[in-house]
C-alpha positions as CSV (number, residue, x, y, z in Angstrom):
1,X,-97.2,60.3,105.6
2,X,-97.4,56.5,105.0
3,X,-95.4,55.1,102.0
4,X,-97.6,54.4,98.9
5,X,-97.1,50.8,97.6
6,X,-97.8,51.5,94.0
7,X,-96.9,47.7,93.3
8,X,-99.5,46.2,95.8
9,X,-102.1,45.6,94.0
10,X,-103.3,46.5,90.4
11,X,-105.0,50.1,90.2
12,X,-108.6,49.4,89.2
13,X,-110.3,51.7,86.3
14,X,-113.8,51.7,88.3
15,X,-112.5,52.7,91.8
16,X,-110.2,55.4,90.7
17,X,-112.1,57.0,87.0
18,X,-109.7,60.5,87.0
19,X,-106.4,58.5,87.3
20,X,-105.1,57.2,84.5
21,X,-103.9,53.9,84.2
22,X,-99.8,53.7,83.5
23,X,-98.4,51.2,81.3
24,X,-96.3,48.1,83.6
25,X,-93.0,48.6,83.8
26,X,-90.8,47.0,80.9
27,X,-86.9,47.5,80.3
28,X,-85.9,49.0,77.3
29,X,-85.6,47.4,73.8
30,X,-81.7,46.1,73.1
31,X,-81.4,46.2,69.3
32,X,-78.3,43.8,68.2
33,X,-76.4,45.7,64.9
34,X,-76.4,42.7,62.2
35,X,-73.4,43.8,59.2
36,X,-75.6,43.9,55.9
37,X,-74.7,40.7,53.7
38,X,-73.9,41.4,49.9
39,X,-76.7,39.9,48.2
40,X,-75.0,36.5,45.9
41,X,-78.5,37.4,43.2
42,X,-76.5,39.9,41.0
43,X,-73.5,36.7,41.0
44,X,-76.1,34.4,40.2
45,X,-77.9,36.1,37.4
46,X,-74.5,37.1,35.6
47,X,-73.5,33.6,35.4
48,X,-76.9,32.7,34.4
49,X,-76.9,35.4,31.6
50,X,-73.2,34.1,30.6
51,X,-74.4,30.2,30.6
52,X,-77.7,31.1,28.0
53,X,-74.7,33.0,25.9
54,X,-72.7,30.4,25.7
55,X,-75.4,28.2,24.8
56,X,-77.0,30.1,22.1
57,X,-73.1,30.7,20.8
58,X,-72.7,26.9,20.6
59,X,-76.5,26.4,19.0
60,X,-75.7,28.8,16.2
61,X,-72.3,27.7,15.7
62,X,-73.4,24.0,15.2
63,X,-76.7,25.0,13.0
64,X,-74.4,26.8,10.8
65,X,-72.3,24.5,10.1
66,X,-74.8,22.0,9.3
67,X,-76.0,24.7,6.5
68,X,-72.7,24.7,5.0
69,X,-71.7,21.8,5.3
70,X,-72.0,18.5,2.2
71,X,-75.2,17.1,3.0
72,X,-73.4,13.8,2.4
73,X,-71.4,14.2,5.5
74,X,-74.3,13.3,7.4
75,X,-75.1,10.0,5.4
76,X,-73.8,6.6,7.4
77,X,-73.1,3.5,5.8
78,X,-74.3,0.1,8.0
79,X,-72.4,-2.8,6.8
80,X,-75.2,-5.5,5.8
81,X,-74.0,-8.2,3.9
82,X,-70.4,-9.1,2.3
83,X,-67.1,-8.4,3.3
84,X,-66.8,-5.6,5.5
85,X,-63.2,-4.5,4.2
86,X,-64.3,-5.0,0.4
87,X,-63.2,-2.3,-1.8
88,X,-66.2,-2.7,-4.4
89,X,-69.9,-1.4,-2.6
90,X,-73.3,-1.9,-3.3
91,X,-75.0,0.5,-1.6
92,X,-79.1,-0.3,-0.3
93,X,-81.2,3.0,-0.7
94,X,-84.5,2.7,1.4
95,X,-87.9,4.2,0.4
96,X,-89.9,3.5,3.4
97,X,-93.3,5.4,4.7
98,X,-95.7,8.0,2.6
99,X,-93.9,9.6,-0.1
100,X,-94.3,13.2,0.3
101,X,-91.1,15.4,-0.9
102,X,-88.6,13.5,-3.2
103,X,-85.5,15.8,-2.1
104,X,-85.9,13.5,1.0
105,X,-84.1,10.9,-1.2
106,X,-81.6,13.4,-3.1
107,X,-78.9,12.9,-0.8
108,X,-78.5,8.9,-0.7
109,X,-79.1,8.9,-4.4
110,X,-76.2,11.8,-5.5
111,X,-74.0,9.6,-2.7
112,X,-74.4,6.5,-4.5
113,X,-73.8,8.5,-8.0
114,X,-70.7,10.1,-6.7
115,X,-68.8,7.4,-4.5
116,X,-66.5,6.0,-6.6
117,X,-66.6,2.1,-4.7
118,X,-70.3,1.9,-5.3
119,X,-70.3,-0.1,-8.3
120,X,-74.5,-1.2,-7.9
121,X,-77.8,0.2,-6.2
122,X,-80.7,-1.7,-4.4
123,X,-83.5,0.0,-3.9
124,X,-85.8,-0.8,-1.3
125,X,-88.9,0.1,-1.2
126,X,-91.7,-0.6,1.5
127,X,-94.4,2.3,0.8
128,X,-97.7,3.1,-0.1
129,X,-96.7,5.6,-2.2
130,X,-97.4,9.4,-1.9
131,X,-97.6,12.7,-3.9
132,X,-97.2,12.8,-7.7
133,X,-94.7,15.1,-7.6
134,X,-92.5,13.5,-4.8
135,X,-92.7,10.3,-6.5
136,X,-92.2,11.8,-9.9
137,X,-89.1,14.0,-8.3
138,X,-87.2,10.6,-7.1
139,X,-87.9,8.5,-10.4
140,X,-86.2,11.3,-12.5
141,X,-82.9,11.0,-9.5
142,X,-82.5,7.4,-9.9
143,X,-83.0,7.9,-13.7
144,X,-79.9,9.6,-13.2
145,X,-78.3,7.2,-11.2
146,X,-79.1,4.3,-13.4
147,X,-76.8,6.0,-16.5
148,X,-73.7,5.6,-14.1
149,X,-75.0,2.1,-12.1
150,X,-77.4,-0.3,-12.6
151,X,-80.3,-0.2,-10.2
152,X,-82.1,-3.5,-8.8
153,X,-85.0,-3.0,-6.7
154,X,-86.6,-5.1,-3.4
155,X,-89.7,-4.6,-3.0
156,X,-90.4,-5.3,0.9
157,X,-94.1,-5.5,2.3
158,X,-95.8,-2.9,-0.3
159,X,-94.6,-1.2,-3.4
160,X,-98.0,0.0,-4.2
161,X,-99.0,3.7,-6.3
162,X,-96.0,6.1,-6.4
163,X,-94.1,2.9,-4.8
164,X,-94.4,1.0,-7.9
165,X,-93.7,4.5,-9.8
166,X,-90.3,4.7,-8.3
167,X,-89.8,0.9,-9.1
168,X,-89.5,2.1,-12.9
169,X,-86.0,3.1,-12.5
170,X,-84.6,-0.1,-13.3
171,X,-85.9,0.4,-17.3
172,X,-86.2,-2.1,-19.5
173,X,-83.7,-4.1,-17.7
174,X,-84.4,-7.4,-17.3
175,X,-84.7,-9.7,-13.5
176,X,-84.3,-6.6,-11.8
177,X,-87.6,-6.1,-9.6
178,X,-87.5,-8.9,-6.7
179,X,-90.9,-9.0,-4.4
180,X,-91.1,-10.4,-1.3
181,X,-93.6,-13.5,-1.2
182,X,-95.8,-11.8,1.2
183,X,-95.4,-8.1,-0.3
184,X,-98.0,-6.1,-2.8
185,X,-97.7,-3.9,-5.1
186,X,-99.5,-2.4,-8.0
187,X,-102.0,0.2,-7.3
188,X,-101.6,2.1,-11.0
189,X,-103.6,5.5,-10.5
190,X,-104.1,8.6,-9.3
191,X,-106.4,10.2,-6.4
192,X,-107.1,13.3,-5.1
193,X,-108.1,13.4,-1.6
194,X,-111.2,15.9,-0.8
195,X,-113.6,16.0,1.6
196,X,-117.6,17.8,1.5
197,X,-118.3,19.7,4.6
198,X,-120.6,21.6,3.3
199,X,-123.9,20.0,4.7
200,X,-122.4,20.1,8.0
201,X,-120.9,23.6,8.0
202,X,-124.0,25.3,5.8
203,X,-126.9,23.6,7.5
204,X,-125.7,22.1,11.1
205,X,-123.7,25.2,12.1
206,X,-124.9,28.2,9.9
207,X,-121.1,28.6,8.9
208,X,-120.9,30.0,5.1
209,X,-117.8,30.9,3.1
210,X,-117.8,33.6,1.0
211,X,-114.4,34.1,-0.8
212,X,-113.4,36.9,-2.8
213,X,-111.8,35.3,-6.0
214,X,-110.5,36.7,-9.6
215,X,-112.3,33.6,-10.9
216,X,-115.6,31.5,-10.4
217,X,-113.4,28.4,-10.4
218,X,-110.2,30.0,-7.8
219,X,-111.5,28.3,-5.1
220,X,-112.9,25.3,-6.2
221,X,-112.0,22.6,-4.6
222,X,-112.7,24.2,-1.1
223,X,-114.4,21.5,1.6
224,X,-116.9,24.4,2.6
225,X,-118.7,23.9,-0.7
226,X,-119.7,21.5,-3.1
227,X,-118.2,20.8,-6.6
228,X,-120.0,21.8,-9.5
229,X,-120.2,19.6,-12.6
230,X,-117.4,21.8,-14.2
231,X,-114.9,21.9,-11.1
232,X,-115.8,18.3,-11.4
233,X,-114.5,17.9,-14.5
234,X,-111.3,19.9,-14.5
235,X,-110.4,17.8,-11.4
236,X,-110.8,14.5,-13.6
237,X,-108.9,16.0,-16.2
238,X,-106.0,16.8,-13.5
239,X,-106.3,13.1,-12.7
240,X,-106.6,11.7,-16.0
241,X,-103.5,13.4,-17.4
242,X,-101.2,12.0,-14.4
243,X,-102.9,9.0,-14.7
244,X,-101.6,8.9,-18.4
245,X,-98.2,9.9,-17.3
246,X,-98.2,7.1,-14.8
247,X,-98.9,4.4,-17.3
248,X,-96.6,5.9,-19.7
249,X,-93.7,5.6,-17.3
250,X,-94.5,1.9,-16.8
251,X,-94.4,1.4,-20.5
252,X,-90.8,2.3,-20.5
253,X,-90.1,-0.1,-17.1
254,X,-91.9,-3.2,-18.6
255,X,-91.5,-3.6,-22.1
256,X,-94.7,-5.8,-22.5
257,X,-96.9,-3.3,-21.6
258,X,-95.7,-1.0,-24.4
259,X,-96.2,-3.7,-26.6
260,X,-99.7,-4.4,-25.7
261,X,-100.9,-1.2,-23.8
262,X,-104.2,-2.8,-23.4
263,X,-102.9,-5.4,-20.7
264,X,-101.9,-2.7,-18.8
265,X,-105.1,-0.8,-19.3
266,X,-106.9,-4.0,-17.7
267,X,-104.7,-4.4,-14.6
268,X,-104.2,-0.4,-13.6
269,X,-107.9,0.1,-11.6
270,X,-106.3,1.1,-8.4
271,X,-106.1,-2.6,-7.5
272,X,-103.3,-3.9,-5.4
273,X,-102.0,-7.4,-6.0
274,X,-100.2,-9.8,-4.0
275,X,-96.6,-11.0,-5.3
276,X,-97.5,-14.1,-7.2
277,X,-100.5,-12.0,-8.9
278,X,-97.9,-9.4,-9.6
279,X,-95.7,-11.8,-10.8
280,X,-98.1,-13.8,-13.3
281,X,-99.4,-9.9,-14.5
282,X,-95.9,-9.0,-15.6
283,X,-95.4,-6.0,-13.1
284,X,-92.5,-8.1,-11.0
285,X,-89.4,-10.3,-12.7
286,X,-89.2,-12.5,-9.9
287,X,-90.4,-13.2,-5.8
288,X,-87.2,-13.1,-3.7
289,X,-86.0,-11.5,-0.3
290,X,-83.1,-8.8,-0.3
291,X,-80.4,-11.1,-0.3
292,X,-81.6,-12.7,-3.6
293,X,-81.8,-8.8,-4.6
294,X,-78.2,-8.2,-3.7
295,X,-77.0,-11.6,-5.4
296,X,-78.9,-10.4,-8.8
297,X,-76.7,-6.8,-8.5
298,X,-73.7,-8.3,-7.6
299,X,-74.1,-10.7,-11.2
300,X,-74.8,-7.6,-13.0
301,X,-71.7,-6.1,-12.0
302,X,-69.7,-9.0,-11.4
303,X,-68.6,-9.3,-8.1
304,X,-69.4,-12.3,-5.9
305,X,-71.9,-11.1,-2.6
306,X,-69.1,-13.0,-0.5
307,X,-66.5,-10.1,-1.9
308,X,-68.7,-7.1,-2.1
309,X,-69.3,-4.4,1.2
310,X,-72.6,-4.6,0.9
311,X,-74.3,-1.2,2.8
312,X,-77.3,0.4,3.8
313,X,-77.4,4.4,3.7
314,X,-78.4,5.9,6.7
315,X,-78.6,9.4,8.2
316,X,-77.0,10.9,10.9
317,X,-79.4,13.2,13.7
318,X,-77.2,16.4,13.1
319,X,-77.4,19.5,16.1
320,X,-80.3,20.8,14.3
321,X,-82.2,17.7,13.8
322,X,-82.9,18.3,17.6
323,X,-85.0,20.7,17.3
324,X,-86.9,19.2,13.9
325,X,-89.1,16.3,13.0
326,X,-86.4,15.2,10.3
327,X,-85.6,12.3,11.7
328,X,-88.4,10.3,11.4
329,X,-90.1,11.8,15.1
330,X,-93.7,11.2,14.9
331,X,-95.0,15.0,15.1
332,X,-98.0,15.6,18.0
333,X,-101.5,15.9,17.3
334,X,-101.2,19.4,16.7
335,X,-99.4,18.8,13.7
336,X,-101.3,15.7,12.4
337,X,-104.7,18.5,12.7
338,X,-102.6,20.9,10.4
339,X,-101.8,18.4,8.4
340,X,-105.5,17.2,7.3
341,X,-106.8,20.3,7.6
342,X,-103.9,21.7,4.9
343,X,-105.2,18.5,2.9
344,X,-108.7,19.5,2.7
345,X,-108.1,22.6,2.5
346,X,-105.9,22.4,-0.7
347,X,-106.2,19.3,-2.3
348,X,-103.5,17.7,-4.4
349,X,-102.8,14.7,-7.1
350,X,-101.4,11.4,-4.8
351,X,-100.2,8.1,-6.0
352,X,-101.1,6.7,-3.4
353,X,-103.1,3.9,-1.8
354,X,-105.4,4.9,0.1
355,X,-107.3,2.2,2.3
């Protein structure tokens, strides 16, 4: 029997159909043992998990203690003028922007009404004015303030509307508003903001609204619909009695106006008017920068400007503020959609100049 070479050559399927075909040789699989690792996830996570803790310990802690702490605390003084290690303070409160809650003001105001050292207030205002009650809110604060310390305002680039309503605090005091050459002021009168979208929802869009009210007159006022003549009217009468209040207020601020109530009656259209028309109209005592503001308190309280620590008030961004628009952030335009849609939606009583 002759040896079989079953290596020699490669067993064809065609030649030899019956045999099946055997799978070429191959040396067994060697499978290497690797120890398991312990997995560093768990590790991680728990000192993930203990981090966020922390974190939300330390957030809590430090809103807290905003919440109970004097609102004061947070107030800075930045030396302006004067000598830094005076005893005697005046103390510069700024109204700046749209006016829209007076309690914004409440804490620089009760500062200045409870610090001892502060002996006279400037108040500076650079607004357009805002809300009747905001502006109303602050008057009645620095009222207040002016039975304890006389009160001289600086009126920067525009005291105009509820900006010239706060002005009134000074009283019947005399030289105590100061304009800036290039400032204006004025603006006497009320407006409420609201805007008709009827024609465009009804007709454009086929959109209706159809609230369910207690009254005819609930929801009047609504953008969705038109005014009728007697929504008109109670809206004018809303107007007319703040508009009365506002003139009465700057009766008691300028004496000449209460003594001939027409004069004011002439000049309070809404108008705004530059500082040397405000000044010939009787609604300023003199045009001067802040420093000639500061000089005028000092003489009312007799202390040379050279002597006096002259500050402005100022607040400090607390742990909480960083997760607020308190401090002056500009909100998105998320929040600037809420806010006109909240205005036409429910419309409300402004001093305010509106361009």
């Amino acid at each position: 029997m002759s040896n079989m070479n079953y290596n020699s050559a490669p067993m064809n399927a065609e030649m030899h159909p019956d045999v099946p075909i055997m799978p070429a040789y191959s040396e067994p699989a060697r499978y290497i043992l690797v120890p398991a690792k312990s997995s560093i996830l768990p590790i991680v996570m728990i000192i993930m998990l203990a981090i966020m803790l922390m974190f939300s310990l330390t957030c809590n802690l430090a809103v807290f203690t905003d919440l109970v702490s004097d609102s004061n605390d947070s107030i800075h003084e930045k030396f302006y003028s004067g000598d830094k290690t005076g005893s005697d303070k005046i103390a510069i409160i700024i109204i700046t922007g749209t006016i829209d809650e007076g309690e914004d003001y409440k804490d620089y105001i009760d500062k200045a009404m409870k610090d001892d050292d502060v002996k006279g207030v400037i108040l500076r205002v650079d607004s357009p004015g805002g809300t009747v009650t905001g502006s109303d809110y602050i008057l009645n604060r620095l009222n207040q303030l002016r039975k304890k310390k006389p009160i001289v305002v600086s009126m920067g680039s525009m005291a105009c509307s509820g900006g010239y309503y706060v002005s009134m605090c000074v009283g019947n005091e005399k030289d105590s508003i100061f304009i800036e050459p290039t400032g204006w002021t004025g603006s006497i009168g009320v407006i409420i903001s609201r805007y008709d979208a009827s024609e465009l929802f009804n007709k454009k869009l086929g959109v209706f609204e159809d609230p369910i009210t207690s009254g005819r007159n609930k929801a009047m006022g609504s953008p969705l619909r038109p005014l009728n003549e007697e929504q008109r009217k109670i809206f004018q009468d809303l107007v007319d009695d703040s508009f009365i209040r506002f003139k009465d207020i700057v009766k008691a601020g300028r004496p000449r106006f209460a003594e001939n109530p027409k004069e004011l009656d002439d000049l309070a259209t809404g108008q705004v008017y530059s500082a040397n028309q405000a000044l010939e109209l009787g609604l300023v005592d003199k045009i001067g920068f802040l420093d000639d503001a500061i000089e005028q308190i000092c003489k009312k309280v007799h202390i040379s400007p050279d002597d006096a620590q002259v500050v402005k008030y100022g607040k400090e961004a607390s742990f909480s503020d960083l997760f607020s628009l308190k401090q002056g952030e500009k909100p998105g335009v998320v929040e600037d959609v809420k806010k006109v849609i909240n205005k036409a939606a429910s419309p409300k009583a402004y001093y305010l100049w509106q361009m």
